[in-house]
C-alpha positions as a Markdown table, in Angstrom:
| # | Residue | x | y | z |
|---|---|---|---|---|
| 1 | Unk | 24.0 | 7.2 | 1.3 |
| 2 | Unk | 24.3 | 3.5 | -0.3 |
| 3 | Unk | 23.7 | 0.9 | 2.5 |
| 4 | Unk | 24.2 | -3.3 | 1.9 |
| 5 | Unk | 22.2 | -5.8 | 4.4 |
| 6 | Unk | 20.8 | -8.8 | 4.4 |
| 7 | Unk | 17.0 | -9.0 | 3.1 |
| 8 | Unk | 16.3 | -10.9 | 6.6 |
| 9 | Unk | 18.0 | -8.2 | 8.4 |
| 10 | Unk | 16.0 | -6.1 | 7.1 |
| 11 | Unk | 12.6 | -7.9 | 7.7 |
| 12 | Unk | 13.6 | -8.0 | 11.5 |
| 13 | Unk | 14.0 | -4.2 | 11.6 |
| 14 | Unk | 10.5 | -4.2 | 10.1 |
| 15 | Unk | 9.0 | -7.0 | 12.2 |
| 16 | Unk | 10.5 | -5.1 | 15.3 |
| 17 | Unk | 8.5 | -1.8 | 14.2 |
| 18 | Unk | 6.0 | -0.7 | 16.9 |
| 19 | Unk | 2.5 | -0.6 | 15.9 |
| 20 | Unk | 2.0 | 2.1 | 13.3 |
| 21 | Unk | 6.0 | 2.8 | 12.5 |
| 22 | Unk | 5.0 | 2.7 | 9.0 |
| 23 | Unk | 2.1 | 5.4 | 8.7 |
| 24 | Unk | 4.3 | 7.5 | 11.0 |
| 25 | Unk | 7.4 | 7.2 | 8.8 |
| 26 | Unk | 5.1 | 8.0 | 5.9 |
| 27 | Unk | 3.7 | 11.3 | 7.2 |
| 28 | Unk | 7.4 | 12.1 | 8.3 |
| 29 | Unk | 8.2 | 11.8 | 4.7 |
| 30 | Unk | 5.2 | 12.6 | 2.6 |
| 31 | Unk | 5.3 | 10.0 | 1.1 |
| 32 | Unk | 2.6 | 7.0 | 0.9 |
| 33 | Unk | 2.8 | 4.6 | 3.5 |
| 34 | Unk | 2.9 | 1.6 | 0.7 |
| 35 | Unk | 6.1 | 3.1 | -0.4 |
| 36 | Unk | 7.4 | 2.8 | 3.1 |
| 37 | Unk | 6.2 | -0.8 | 3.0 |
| 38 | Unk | 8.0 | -1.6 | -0.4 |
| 39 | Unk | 11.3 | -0.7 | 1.0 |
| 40 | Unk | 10.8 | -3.2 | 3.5 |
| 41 | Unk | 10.4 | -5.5 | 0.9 |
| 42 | Unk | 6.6 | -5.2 | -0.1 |
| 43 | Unk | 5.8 | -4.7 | -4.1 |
| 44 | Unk | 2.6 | -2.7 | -4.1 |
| 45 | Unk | 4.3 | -0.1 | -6.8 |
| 46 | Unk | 0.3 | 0.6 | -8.3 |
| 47 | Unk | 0.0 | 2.6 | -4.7 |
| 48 | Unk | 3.4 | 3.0 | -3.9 |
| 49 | Unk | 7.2 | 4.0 | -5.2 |
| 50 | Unk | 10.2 | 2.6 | -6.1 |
| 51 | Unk | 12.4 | 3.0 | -3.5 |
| 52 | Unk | 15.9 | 2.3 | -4.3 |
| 53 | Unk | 15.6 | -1.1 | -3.2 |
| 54 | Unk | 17.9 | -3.7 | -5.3 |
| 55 | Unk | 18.2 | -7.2 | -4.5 |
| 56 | Unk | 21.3 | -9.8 | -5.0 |
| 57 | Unk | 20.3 | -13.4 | -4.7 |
| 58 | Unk | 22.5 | -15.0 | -2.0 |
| 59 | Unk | 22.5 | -16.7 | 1.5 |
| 60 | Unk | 19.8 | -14.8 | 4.4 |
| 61 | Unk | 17.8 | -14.0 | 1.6 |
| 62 | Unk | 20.1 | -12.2 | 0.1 |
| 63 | Unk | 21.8 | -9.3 | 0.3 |
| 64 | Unk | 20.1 | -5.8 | -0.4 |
| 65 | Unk | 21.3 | -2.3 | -1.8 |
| 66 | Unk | 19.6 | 0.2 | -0.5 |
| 67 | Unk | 20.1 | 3.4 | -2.1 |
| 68 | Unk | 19.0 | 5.8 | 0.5 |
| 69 | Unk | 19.1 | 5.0 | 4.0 |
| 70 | Unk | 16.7 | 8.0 | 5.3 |
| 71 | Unk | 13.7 | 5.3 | 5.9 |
| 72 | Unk | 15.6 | 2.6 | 7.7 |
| 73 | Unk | 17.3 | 5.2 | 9.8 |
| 74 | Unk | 14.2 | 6.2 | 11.4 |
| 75 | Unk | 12.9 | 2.9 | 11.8 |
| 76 | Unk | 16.2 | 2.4 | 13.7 |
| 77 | Unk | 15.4 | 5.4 | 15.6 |
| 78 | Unk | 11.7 | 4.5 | 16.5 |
| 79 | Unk | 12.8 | 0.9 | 18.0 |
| 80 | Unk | 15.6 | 2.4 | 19.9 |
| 81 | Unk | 12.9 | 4.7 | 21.6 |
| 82 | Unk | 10.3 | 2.0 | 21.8 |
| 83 | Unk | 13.4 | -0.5 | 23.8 |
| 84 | Unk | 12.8 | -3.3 | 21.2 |
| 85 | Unk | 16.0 | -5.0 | 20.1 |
| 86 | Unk | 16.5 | -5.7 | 16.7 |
């Protein structure tokens, strides 16, 4: 499922992340945990993937396509359960 936010938005959801979110949503996945990182805005692609991630200039740095919503979903998840606020 296609999702639009803000590139900040975005970052907060990451910045919110308990320690170790990302290596967690990684193993979840299988997937490396620089890809994980790259859809929260990171552009290691020599370690990690592509991750549907598509940028549109634009006020609150912009607004962001995400193509598959699977990895933000459970970083929603994991900051509901740790009582952070996004």
């Amino acid at each position: 499922m296609t999702k639009l936010i803000t590139f900040n938005e975005l970052r907060r959801i990451k910045d919110n992340l308990p320690t170790g979110s990302m290596q967690h949503i990684a193993d979840k996945l299988n997937v490396n945990v620089e890809t994980v990182r790259n859809y929260f805005g990171g552009t290691n692609y020599e370690k990690g993937g592509a991750v549907g991630f598509h940028v549109e200039q634009g006020p609150d740095g912009g607004v962001v396509t995400l193509d598959d919503t699977t990895i933000l979903d459970l970083a929603t998840e994991m900051i509901t359960k740790s009582g952070e606020l996004v």
